[in-house]
C-alpha positions in Angstrom: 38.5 22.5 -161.0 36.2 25.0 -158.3 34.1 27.1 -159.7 33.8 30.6 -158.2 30.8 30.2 -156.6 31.3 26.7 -155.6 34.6 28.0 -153.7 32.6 30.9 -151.8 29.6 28.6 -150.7 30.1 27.5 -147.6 28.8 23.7 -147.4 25.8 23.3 -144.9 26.7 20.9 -141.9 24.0 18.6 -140.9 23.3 18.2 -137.0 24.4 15.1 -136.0 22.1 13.3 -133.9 24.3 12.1 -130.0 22.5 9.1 -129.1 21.4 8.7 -125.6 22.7 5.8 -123.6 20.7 3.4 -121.0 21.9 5.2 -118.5 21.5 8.4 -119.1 18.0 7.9 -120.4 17.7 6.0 -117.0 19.2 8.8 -115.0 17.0 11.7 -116.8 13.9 10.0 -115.5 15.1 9.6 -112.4 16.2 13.5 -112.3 12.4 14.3 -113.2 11.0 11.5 -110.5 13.0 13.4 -108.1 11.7 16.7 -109.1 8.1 15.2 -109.1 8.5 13.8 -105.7 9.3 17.0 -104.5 7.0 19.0 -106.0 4.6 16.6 -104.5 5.4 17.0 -101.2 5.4 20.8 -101.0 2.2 20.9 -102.2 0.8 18.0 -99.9 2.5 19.6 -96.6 0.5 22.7 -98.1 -2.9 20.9 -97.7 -2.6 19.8 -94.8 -1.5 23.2 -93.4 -4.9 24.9 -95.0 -6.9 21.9 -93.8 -5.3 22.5 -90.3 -6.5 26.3 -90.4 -10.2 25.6 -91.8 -10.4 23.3 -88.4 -8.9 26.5 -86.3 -10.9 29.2 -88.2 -13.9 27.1 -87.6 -13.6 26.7 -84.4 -12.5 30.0 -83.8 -16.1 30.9 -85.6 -18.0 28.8 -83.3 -16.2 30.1 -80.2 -16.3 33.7 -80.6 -19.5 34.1 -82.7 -22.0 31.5 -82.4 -21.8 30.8 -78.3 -19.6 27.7 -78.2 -21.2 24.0 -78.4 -24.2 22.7 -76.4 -26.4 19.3 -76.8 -30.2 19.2 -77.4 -31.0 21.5 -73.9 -29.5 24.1 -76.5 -31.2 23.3 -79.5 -29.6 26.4 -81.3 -26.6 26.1 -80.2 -26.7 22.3 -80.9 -26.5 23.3 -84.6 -22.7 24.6 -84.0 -21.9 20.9 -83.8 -22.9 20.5 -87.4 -20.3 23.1 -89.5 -17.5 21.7 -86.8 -18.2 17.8 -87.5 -18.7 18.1 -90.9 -16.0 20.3 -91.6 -13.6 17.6 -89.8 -15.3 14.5 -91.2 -16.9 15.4 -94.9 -13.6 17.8 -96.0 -10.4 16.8 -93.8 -10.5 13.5 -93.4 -12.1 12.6 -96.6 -9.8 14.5 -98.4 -6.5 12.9 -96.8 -8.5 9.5 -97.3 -8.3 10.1 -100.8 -4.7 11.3 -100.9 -3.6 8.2 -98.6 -2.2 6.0 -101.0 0.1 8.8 -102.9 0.8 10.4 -99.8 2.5 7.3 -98.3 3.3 6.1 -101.4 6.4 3.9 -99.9 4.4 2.0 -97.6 3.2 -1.1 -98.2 -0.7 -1.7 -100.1 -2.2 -3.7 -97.1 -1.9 -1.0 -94.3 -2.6 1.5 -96.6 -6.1 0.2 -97.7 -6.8 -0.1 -93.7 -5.6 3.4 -93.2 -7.6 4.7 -96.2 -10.9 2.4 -94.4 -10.2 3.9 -91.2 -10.4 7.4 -92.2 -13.5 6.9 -94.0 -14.9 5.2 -91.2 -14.0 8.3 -88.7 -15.3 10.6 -91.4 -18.9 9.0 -91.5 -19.0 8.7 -87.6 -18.5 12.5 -87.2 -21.0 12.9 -90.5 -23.7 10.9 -88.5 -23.2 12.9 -85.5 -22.9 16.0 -87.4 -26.4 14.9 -89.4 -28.1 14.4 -85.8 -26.8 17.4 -84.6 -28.7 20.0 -87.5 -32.0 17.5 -87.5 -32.1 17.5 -83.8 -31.4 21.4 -83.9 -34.1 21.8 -86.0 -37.0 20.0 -84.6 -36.2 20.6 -81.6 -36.5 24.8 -82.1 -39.6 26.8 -81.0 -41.6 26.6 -83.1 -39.4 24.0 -85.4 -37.6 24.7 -88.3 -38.5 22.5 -91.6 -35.6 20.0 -93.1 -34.2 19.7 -96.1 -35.5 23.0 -97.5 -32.4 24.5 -99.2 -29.4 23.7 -101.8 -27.2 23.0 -99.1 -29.0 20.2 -97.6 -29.5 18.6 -101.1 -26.2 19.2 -101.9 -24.7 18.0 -98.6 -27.1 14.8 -98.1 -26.1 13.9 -102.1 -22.6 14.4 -100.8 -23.3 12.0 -98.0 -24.9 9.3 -99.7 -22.3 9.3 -102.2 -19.9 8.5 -99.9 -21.6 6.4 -97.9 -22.5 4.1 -100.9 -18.4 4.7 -101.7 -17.4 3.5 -98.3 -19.3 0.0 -98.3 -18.7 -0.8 -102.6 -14.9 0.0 -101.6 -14.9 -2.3 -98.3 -16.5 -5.1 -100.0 -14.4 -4.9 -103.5 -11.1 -4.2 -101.9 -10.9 -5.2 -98.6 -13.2 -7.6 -97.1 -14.2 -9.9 -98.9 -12.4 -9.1 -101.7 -13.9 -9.6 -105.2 -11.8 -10.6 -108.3 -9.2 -9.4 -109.6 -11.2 -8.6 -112.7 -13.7 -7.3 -111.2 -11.5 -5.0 -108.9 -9.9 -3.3 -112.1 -13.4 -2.5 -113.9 -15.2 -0.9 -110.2 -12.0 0.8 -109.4 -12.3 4.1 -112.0 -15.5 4.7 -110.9 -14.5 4.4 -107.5 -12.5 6.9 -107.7 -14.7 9.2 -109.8 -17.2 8.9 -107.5 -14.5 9.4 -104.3 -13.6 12.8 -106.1 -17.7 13.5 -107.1 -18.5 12.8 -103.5 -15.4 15.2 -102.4 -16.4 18.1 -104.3 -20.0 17.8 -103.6 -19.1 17.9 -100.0 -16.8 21.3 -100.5 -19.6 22.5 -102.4 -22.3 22.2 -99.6 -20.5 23.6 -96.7 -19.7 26.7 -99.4 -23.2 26.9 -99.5 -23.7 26.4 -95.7 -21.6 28.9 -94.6 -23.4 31.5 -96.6 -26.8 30.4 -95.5 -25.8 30.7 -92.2 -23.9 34.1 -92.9 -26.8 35.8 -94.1 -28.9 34.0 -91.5 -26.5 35.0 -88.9 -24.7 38.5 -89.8 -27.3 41.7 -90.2 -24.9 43.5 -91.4 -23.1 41.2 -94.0 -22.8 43.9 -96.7 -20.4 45.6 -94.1 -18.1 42.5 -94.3 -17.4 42.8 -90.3 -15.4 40.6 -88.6 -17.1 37.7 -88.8 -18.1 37.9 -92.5 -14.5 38.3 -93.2 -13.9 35.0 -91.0 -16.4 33.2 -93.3 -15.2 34.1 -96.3 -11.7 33.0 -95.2 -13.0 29.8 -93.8 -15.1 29.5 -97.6 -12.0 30.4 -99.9 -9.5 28.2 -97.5 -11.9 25.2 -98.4 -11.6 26.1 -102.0 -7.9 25.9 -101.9 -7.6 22.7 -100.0 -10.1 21.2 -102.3 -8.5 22.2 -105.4 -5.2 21.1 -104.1 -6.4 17.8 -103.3 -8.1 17.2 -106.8 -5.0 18.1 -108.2 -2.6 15.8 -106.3 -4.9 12.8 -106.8 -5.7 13.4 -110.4 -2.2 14.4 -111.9 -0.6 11.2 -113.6 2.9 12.0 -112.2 2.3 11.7 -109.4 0.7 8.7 -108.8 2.4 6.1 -106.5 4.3 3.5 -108.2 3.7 -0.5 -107.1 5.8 -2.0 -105.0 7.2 -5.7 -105.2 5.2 -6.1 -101.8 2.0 -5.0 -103.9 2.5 -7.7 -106.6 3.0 -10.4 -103.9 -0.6 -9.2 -102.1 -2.5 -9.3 -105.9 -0.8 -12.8 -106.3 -1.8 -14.3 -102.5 1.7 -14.2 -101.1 2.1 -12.5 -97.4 3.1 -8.6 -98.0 2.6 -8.1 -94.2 
């Protein structure tokens, strides 16, 4: 027989746990692949759009305010070269060099380690030119400016070097000759450490350069005329596209998954 107070308690009901099936699990991860994927490619189509305006603002700079481009019969103008080159080579192209394999992430591994070569390669050629460009500028001046006085150069020429040492390890490790597979998986973190190190050293020094050559340039900076504010946009556009680029190469989901084709290449079959 019920007590009283065993008739008015209600009993507690314990959840029940619904079990998840194969499929469902399977098609919740594809959901948030999807959703991945597509935050992905907003916010790569966004970097390429600032990278795209850093190249028009700077030209735009060089055009308007600092009397177009010349050779070494122009020595000061010469220097215009510089900002332009490296602003292509060091920041543009390196960056998108570093987002290659995630940004074509169906395509096979083969092409996309020539296309990743490539763009480093075009990125040193316009550094090099760039390089000659400010020394030339500078020695050339009457009477001659000294080198490698300021942050910016060390900063820039550590940038440089970086990559450049980055550029030949990575050619000889991954492409030609090739070194072992086990010797492949313990340089490739610190290849791309030092491919995100070089990176941000390199969006660091032309910060730096554009305010030396703002100050240099604009007497009246503290105004924040036209062309400061055309600086400053050119400097905080950088920022973006650099930050945007760390964060797409860095964040875990979305890095590119193998492909069958990538197994085959690792094993010696033909993935071309």
């Amino acid at each position: 027989m019920e007590t009283k107070s065993e008739a008015q308690t209600p009993q507690t009901q314990q959840p029940v746990a619904v079990p998840v099936s194969t499929a469902q699990r399977s098609n919740m991860e594809e959901i948030g692949s999807t959703r991945n994927l597509v935050n992905f490619r907003l916010l790569y189509i966004i970097s390429q759009l600032i990278g795209v305006v850093i190249i028009v603002l700077m030209i735009s700079w060089i055009g308007i305010h600092l009397n177009g481009l010349a050779w070494t019969a122009t020595p000061s103008v010469q220097f215009n070269w510089h900002p332009l080159l490296m602003t292509i080579g060091m920041i543009f192209l390196y960056g998108n060099s570093i987002l290659v394999y995630r940004g074509f992430r169906h395509a096979r591994k083969r092409p996309l380690k020539l296309t990743h070569a490539a763009l480093h390669a075009a990125a040193f050629l316009f550094t090099v030119i760039a390089l000659v460009a400010v020394f030339d500028s500078h020695n050339l001046a009457n009477p001659p400016i000294p080198n490698m006085y300021s942050l910016h150069s060390w900063v820039g020429l550590s940038a440089v070097l970086i990559f450049s040492m980055q550029y030949v390890v990575g050619f000889v490790t991954f492409l030609f000759p090739q070194l072992k597979d086990v010797m492949r998986e313990k340089i490739m973190p610190f290849h791309v450490i030092f491919g995100i190190l070089g990176f941000v050293m390199a969006i660091c020094a032309a910060l730096l350069g554009l305010s030396e050559k703002a100050f240099f340039h604009i007497k009246n900076i503290s105004e924040l005329p036209s062309e400061g504010l055309l600086v400053n946009s050119i400097g905080m556009c950088m920022i973006f596209y650099g930050a945007i680029v760390v964060f797409l190469v860095t964040e875990r989901q979305f890095k590119r998954e193998p492909l069958p084709e990538d197994t085959m290449l690792l094993t010696g079959g033909n993935s071309d």
